[in-house]
C-alpha atoms as an extended CHARMM CRD file, in Angstrom:
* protein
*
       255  EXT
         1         1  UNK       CA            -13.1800000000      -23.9760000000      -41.5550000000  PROA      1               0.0000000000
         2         2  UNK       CA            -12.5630000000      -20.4380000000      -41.5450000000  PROA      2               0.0000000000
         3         3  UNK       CA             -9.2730000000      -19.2310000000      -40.5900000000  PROA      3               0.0000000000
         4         4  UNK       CA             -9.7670000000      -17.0760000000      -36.9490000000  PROA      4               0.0000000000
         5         5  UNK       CA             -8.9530000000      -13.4700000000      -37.1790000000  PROA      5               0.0000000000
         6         6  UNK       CA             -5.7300000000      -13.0720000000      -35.8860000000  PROA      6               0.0000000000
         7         7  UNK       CA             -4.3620000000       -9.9960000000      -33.8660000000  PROA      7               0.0000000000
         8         8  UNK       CA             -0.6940000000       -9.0770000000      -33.1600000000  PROA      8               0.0000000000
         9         9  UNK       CA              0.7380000000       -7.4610000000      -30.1450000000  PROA      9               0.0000000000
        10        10  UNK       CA              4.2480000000       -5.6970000000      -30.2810000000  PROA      10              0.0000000000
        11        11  UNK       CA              4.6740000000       -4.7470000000      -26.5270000000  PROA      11              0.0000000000
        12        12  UNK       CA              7.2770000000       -5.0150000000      -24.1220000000  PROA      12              0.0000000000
        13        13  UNK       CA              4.6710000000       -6.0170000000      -21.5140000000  PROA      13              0.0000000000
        14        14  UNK       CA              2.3140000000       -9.2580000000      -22.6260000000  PROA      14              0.0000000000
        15        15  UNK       CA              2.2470000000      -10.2210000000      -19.4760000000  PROA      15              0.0000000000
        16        16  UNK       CA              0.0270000000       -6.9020000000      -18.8140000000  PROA      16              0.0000000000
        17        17  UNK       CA             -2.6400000000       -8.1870000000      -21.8830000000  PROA      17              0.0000000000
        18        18  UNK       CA             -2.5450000000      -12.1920000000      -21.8150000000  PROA      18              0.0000000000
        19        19  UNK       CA             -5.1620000000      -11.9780000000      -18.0070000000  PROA      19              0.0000000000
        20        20  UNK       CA             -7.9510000000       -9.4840000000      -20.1400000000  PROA      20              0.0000000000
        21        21  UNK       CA             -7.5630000000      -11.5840000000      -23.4590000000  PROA      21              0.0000000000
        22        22  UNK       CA             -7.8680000000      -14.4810000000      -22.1530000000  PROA      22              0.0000000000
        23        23  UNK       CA            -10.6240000000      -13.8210000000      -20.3030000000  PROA      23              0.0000000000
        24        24  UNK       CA            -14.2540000000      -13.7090000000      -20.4940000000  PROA      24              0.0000000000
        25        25  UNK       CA            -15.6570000000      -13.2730000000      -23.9810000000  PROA      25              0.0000000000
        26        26  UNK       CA            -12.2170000000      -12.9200000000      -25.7010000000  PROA      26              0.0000000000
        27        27  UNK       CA            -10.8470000000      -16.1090000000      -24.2710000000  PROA      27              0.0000000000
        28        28  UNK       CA            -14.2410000000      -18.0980000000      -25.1950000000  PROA      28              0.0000000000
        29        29  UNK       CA            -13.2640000000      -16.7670000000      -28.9980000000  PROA      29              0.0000000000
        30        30  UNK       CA            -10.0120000000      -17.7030000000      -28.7420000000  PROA      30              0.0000000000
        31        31  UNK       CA            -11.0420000000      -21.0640000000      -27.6170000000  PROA      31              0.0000000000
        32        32  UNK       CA            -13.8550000000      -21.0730000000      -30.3530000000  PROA      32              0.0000000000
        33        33  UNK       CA            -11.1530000000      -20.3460000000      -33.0230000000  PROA      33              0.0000000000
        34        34  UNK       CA            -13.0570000000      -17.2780000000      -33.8230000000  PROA      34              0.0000000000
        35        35  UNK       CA             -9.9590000000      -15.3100000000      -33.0520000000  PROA      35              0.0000000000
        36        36  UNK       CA             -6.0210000000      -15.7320000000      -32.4030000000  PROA      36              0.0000000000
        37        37  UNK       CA             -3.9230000000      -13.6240000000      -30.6540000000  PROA      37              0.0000000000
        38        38  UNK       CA             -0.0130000000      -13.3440000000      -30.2380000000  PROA      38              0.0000000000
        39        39  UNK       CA              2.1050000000      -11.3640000000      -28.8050000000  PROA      39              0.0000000000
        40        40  UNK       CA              6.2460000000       -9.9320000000      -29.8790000000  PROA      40              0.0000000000
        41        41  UNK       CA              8.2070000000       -8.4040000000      -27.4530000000  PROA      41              0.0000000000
        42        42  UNK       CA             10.9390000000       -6.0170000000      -28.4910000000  PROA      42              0.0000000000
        43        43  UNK       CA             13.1580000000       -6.9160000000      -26.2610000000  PROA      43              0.0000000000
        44        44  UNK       CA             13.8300000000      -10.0970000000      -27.7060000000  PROA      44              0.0000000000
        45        45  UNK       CA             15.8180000000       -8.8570000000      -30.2890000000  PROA      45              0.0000000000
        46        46  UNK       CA             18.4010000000       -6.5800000000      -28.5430000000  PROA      46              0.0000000000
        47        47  UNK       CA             21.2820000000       -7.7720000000      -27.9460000000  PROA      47              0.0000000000
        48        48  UNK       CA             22.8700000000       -5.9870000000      -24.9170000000  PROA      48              0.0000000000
        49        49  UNK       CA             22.8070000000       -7.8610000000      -21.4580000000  PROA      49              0.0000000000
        50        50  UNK       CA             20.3630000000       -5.1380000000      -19.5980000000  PROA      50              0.0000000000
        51        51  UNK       CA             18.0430000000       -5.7780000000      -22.9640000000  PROA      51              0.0000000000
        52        52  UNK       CA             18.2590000000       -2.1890000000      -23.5720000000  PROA      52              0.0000000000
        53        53  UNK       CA             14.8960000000       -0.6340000000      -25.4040000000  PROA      53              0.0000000000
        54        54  UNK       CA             15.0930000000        2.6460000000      -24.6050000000  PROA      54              0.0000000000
        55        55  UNK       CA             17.3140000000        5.7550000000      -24.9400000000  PROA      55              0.0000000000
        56        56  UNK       CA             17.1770000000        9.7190000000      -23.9080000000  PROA      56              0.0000000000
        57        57  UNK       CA             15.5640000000       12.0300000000      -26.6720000000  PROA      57              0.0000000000
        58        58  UNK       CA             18.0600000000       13.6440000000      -29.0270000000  PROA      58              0.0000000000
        59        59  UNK       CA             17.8200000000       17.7930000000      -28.4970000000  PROA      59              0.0000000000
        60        60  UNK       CA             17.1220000000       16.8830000000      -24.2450000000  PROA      60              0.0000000000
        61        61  UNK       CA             14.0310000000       16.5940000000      -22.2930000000  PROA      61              0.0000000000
        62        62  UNK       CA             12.5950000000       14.4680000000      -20.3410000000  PROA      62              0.0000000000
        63        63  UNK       CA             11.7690000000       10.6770000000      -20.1720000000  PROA      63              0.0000000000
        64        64  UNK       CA             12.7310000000        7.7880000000      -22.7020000000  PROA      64              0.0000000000
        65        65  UNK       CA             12.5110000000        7.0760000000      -26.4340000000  PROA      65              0.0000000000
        66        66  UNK       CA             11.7660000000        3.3250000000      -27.5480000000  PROA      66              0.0000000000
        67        67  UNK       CA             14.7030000000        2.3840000000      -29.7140000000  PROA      67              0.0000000000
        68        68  UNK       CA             13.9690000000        1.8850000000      -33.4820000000  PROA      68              0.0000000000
        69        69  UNK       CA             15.6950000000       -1.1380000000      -34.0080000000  PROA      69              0.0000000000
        70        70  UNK       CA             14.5850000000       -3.7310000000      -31.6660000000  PROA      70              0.0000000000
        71        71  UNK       CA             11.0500000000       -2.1020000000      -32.3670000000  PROA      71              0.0000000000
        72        72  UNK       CA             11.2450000000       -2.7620000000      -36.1670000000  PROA      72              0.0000000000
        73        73  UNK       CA             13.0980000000       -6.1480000000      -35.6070000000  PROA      73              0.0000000000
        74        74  UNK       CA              9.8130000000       -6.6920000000      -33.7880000000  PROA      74              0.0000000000
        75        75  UNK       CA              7.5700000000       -5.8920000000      -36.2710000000  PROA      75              0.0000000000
        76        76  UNK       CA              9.1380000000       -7.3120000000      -39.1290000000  PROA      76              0.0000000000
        77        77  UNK       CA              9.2660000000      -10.5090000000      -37.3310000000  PROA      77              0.0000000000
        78        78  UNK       CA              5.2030000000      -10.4480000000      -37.2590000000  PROA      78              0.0000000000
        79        79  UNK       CA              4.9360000000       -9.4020000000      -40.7170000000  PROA      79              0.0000000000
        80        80  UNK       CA              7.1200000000      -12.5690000000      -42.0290000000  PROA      80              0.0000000000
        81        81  UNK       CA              5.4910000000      -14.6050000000      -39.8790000000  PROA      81              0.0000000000
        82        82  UNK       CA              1.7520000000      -13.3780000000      -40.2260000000  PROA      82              0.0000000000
        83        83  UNK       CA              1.2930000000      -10.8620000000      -43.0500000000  PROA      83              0.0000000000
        84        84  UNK       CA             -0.9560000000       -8.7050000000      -41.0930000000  PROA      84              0.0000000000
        85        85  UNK       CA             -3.2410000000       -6.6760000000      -43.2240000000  PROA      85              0.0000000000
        86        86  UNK       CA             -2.3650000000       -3.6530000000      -41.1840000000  PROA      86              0.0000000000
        87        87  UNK       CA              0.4240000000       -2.8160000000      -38.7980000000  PROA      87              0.0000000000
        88        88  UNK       CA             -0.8490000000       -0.2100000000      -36.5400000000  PROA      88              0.0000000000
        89        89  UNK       CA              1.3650000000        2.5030000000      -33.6440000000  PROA      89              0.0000000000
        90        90  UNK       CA             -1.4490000000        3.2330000000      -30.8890000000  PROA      90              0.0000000000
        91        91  UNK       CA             -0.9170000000        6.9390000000      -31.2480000000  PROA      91              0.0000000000
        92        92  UNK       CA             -1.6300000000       10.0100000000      -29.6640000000  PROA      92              0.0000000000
        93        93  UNK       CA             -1.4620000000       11.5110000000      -32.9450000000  PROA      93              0.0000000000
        94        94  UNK       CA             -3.3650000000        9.0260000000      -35.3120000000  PROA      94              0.0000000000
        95        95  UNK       CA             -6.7620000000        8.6310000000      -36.3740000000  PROA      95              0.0000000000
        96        96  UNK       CA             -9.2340000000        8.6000000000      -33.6710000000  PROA      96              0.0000000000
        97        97  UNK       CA            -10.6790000000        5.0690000000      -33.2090000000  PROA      97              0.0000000000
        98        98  UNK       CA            -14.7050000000        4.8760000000      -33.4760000000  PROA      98              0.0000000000
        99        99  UNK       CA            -16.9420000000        1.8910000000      -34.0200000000  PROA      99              0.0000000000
       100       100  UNK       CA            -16.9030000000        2.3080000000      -37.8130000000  PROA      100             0.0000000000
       101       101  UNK       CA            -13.1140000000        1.9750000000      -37.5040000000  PROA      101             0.0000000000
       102       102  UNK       CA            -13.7130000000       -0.9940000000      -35.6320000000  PROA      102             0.0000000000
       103       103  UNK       CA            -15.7500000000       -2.4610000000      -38.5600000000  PROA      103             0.0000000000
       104       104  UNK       CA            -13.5050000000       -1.7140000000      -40.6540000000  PROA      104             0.0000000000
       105       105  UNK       CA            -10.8560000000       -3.2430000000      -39.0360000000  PROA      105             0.0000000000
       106       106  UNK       CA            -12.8300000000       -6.0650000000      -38.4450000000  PROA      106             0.0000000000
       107       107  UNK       CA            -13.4110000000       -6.8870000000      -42.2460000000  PROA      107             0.0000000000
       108       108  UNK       CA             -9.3100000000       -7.3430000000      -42.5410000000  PROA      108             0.0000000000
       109       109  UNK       CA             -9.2400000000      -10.2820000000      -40.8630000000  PROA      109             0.0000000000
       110       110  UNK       CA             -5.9240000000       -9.5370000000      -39.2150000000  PROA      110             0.0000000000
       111       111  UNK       CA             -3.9760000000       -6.4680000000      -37.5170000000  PROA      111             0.0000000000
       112       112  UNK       CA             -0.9290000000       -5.7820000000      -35.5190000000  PROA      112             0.0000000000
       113       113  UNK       CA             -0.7000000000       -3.5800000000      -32.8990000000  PROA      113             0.0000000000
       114       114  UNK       CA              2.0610000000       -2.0510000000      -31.8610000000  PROA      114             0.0000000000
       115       115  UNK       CA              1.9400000000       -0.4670000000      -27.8720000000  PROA      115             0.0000000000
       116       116  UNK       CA              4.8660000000        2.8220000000      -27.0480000000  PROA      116             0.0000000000
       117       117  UNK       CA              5.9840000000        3.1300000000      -23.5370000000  PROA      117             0.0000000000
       118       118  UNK       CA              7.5630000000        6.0370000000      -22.2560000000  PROA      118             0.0000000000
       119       119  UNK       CA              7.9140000000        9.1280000000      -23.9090000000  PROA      119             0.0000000000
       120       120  UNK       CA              6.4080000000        6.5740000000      -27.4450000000  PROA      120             0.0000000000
       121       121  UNK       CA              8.7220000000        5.8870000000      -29.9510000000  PROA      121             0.0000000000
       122       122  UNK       CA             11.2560000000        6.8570000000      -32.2710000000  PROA      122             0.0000000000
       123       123  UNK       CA              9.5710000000        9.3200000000      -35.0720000000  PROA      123             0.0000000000
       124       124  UNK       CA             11.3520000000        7.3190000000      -38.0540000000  PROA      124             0.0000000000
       125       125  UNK       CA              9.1360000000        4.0030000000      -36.3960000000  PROA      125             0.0000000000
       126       126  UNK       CA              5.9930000000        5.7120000000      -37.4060000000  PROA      126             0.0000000000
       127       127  UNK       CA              6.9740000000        7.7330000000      -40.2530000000  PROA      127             0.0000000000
       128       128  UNK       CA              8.3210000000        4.4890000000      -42.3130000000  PROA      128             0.0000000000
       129       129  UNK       CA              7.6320000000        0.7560000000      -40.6900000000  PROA      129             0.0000000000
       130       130  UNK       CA              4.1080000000        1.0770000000      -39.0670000000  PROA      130             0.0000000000
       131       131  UNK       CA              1.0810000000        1.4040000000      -41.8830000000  PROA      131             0.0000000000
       132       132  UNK       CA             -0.7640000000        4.0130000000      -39.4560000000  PROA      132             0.0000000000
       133       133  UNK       CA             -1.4390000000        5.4070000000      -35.9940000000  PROA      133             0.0000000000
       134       134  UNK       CA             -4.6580000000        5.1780000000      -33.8560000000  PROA      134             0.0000000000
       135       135  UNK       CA             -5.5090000000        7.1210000000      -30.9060000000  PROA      135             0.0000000000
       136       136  UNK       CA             -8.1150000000        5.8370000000      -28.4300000000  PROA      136             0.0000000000
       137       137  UNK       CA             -9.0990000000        9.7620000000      -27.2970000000  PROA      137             0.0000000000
       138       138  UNK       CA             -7.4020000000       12.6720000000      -26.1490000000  PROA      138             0.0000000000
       139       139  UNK       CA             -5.3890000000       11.5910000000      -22.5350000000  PROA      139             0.0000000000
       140       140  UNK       CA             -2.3330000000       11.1290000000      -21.2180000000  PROA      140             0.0000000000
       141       141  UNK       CA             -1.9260000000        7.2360000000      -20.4640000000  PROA      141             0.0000000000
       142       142  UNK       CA              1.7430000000        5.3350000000      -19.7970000000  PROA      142             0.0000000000
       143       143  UNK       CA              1.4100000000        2.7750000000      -22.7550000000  PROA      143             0.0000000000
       144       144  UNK       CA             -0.1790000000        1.7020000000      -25.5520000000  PROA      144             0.0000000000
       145       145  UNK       CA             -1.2320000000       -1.6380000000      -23.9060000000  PROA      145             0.0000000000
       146       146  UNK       CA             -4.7580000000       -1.1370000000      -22.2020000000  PROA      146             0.0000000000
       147       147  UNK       CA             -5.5090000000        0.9410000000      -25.6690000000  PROA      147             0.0000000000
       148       148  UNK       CA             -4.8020000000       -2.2290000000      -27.8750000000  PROA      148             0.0000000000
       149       149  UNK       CA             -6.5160000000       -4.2120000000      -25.4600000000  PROA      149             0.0000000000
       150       150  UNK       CA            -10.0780000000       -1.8530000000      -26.1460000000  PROA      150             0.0000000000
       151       151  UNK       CA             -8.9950000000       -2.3040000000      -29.9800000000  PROA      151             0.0000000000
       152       152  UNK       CA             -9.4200000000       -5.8260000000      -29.6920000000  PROA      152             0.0000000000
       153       153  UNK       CA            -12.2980000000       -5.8430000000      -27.6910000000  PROA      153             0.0000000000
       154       154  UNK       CA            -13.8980000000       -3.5700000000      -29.8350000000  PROA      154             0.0000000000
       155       155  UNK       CA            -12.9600000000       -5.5100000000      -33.4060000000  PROA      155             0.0000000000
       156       156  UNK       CA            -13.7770000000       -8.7060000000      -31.7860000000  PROA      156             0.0000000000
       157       157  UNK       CA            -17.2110000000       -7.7830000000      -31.2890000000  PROA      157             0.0000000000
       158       158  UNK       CA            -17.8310000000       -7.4130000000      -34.8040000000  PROA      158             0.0000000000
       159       159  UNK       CA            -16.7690000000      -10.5900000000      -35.8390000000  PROA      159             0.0000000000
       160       160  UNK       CA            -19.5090000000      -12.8700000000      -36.3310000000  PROA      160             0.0000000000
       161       161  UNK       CA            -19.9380000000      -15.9510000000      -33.5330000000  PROA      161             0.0000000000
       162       162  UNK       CA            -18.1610000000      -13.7340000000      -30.5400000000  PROA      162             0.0000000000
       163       163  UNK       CA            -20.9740000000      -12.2950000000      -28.9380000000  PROA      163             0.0000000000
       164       164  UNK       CA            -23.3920000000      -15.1200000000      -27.2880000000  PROA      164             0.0000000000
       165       165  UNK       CA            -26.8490000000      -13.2630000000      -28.9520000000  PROA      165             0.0000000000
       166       166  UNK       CA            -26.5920000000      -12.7350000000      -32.8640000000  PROA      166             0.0000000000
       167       167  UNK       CA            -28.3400000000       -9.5270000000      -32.0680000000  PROA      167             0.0000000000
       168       168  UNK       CA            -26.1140000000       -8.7430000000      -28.8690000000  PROA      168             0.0000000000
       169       169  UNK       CA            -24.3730000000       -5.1590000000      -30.9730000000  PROA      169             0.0000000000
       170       170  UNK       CA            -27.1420000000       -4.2790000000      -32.9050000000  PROA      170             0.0000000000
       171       171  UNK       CA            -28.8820000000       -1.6110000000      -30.4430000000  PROA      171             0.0000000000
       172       172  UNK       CA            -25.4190000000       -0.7970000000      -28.9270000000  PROA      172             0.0000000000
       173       173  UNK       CA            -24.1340000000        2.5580000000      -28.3000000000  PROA      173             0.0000000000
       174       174  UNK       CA            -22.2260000000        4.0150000000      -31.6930000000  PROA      174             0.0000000000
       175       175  UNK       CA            -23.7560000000        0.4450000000      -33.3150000000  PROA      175             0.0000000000
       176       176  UNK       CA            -26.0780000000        0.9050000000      -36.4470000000  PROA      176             0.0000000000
       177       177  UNK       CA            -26.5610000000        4.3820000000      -36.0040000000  PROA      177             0.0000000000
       178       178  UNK       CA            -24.2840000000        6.4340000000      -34.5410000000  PROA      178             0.0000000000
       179       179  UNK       CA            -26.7450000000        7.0430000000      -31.2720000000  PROA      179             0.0000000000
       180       180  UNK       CA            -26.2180000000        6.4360000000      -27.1920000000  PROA      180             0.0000000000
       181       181  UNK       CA            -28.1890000000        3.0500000000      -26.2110000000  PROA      181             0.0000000000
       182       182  UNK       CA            -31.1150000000        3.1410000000      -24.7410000000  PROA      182             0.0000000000
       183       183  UNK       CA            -31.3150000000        2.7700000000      -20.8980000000  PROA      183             0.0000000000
       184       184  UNK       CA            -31.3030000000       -1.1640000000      -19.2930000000  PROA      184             0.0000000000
       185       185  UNK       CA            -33.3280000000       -2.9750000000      -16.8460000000  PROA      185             0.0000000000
       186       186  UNK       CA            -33.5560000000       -5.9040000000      -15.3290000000  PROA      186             0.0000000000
       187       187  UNK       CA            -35.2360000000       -8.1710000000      -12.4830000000  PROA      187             0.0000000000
       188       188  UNK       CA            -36.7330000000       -6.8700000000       -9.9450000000  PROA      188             0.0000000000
       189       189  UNK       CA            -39.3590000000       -5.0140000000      -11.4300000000  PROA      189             0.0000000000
       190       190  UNK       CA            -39.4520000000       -1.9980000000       -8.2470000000  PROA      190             0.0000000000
       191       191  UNK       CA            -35.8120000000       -2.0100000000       -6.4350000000  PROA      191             0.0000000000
       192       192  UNK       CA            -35.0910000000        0.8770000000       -3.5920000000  PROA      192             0.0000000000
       193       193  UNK       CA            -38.6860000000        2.7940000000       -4.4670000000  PROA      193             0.0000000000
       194       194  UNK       CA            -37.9570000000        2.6510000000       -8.3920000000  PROA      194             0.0000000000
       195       195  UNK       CA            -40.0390000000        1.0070000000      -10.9500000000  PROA      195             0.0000000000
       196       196  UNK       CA            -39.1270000000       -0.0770000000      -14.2570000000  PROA      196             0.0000000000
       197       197  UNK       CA            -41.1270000000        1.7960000000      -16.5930000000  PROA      197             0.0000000000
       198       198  UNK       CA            -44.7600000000        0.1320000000      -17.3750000000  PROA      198             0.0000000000
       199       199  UNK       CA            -43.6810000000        0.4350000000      -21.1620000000  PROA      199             0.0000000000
       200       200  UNK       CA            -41.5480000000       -2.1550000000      -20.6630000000  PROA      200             0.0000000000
       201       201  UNK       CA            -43.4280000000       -5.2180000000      -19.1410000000  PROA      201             0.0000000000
       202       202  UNK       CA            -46.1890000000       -4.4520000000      -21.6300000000  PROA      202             0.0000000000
       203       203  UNK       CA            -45.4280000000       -6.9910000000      -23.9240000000  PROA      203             0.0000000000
       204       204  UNK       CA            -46.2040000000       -4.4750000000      -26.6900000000  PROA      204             0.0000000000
       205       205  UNK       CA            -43.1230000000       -4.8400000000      -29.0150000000  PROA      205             0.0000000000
       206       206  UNK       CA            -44.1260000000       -1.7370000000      -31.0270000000  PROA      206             0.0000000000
       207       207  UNK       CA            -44.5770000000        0.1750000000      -27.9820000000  PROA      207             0.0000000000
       208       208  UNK       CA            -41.1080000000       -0.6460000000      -26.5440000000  PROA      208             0.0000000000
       209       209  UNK       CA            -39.2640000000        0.0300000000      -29.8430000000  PROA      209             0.0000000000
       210       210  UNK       CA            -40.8790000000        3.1610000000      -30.1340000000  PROA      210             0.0000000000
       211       211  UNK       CA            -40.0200000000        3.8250000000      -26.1970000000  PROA      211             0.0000000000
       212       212  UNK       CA            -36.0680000000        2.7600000000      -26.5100000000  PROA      212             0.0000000000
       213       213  UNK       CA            -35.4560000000        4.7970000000      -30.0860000000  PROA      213             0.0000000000
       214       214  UNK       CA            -37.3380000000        7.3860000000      -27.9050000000  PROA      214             0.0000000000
       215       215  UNK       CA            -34.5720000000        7.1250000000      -25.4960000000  PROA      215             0.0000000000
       216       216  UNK       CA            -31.9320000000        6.6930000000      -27.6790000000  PROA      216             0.0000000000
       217       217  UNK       CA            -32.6830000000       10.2050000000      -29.5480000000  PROA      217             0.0000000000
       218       218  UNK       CA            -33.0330000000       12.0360000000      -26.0440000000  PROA      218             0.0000000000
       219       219  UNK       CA            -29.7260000000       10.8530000000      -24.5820000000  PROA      219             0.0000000000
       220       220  UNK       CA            -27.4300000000       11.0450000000      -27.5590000000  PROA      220             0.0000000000
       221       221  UNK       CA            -29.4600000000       14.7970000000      -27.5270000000  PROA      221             0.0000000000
       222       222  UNK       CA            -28.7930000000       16.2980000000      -24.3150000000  PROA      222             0.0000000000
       223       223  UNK       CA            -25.6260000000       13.9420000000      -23.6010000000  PROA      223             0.0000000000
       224       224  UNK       CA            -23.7310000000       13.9970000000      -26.0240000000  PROA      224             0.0000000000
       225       225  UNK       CA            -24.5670000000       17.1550000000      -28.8620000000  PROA      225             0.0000000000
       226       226  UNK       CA            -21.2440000000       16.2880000000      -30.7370000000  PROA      226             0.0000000000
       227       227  UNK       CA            -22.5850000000       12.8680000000      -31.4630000000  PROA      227             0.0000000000
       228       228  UNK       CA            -25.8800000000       14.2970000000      -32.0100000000  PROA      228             0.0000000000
       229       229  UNK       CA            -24.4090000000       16.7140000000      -34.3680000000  PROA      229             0.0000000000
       230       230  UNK       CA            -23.2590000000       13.8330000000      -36.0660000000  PROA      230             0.0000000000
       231       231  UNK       CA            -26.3760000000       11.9010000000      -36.2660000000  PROA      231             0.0000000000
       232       232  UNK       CA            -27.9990000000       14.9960000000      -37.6090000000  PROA      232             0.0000000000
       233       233  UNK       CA            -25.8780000000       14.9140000000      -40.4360000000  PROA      233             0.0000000000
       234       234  UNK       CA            -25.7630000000       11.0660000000      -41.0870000000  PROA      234             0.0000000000
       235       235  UNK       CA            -29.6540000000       11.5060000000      -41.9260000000  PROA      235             0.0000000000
       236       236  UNK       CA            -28.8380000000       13.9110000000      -44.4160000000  PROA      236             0.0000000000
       237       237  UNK       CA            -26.1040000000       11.4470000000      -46.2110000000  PROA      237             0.0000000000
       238       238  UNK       CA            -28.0880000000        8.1040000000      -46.6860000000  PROA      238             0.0000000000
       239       239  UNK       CA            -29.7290000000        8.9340000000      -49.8380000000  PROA      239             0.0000000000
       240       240  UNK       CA            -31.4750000000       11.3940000000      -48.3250000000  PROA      240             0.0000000000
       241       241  UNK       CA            -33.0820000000        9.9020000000      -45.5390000000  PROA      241             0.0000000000
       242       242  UNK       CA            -33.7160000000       11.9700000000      -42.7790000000  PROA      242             0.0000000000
       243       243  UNK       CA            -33.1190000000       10.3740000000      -39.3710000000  PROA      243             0.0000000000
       244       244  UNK       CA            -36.3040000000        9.7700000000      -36.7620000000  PROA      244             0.0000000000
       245       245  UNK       CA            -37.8210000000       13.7050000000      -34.8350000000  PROA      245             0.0000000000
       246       246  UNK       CA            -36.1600000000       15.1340000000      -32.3540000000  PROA      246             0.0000000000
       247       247  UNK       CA            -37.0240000000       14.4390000000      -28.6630000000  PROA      247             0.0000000000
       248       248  UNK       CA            -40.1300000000       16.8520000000      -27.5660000000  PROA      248             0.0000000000
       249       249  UNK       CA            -39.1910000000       17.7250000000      -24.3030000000  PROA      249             0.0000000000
       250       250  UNK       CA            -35.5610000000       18.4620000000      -22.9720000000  PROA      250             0.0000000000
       251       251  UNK       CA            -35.8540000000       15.5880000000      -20.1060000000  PROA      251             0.0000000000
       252       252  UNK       CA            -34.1270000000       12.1140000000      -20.4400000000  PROA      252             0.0000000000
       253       253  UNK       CA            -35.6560000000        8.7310000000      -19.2370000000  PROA      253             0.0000000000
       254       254  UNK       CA            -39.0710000000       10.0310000000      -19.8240000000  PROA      254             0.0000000000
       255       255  UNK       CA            -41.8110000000        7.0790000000      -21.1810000000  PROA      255             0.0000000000
């Protein structure tokens, strides 16, 4: 049997992450095998009776620094237990985490995590225990738990067995190629004065691929142009393939 991908949490908080992981599609994995998750809390290993993880920033200013110590007690703990493939600060100033970085994270078959609080941690944390930083996107949030939690998410739906329909990513937004998904519906066929579009219950395959790549192109376009941009240039890079024509009109959702 093949061993489940494991993922490490270093957080002062698990009680925050354990109700979303254990939940839903991530607990059916865990329960599967598929994936195993664990967390380390820093303040296990201080050794001061308030369990002291935090101290004021050298040079002044304001909020709290995560000590290094307990921090790196915490992570070496998971590497001599585990031997994660890659121990990893959520970071405002790492890498910024896309699907490919999910895939590629996925093919590891384990990472750690590590979540800051407070002001985020002490500089020598990330400049000589953690392998890298990862940034979810450019805001301001208080820790570096709901972040890991999207990590996970996001990794876990590459692994094979997690989602319920082998094809469940394939069309996804940012899956296969880097393009917005195409627009949903559902039963019943007219709700509130709108109508699914007739394309749809035609039972012409061709037709509806055609119709949702249509839609794909067209909202990646006018949505989002810096994905766009990048689409543009990923046609250009596979051997020279270029990617399917540009939308012909400038309004989404039309059939």
């Amino acid at each position: 049997m093949t061993a489940p991908y494991r993922f490490d949490l270093v957080t002062l908080f698990p009680e925050l992450c354990a109700p979303y992981l254990d939940g839903a599609m991530l607990g059916r994995a865990q329960k599967a095998g598929i994936i195993d998750i664990g967390y380390t809390d820093p303040r296990t290993f201080t050794s001061d009776a308030h369990r002291t993880v935090d101290d004021g920033p050298f040079g002044g200013g304001a909020g709290m620094v995560m000590l290094p110590e307990p921090l790196t007690q915490a992570i070496e703990q998971v590497r001599a237990r585990r031997a994660p493939a890659r121990v990893i600060l959520l970071s405002p100033s790492g890498r910024t985490f896309t699907q490919d970085v999910a895939k590629e994270y996925a093919a590891l078959g384990s990472i750690a995590l590590v979540c800051g609080r407070y002001e985020g941690v002490d500089e020598r944390v990330a400049q000589h225990v953690v392998d890298e930083e990862l940034s979810i996107g450019d805001f301001v949030m208080t820790g570096g738990e709901l972040c890991a939690m999207a990590v996970i998410d996001a990794v876990s739906r590459c692994l094979p067995g997690v989602l319920g329909h082998v094809d469940g990513a394939h069309d996804e937004s940012f899956s296969n190629l880097p393009l917005l998904e195409h627009p949903q519906y559902t039963r019943p066929r007219e709700w509130r004065g709108h109508a699914v579009p007739e394309v749809l219950v035609s039972g012409n395959h061709k037709l509806i691929d055609a119709w949702r790549l249509t839609q794909r192109l067209d909202r990646t376009r006018l949505r989002r142009p810096d994905l766009w941009a990048r689409y543009e240039a990923w046609g250009t890079s596979h051997d020279g393939a270029r990617p399917p024509s540009k939308p012909r009109n400038d309004k989404p959702g039309h059939t």
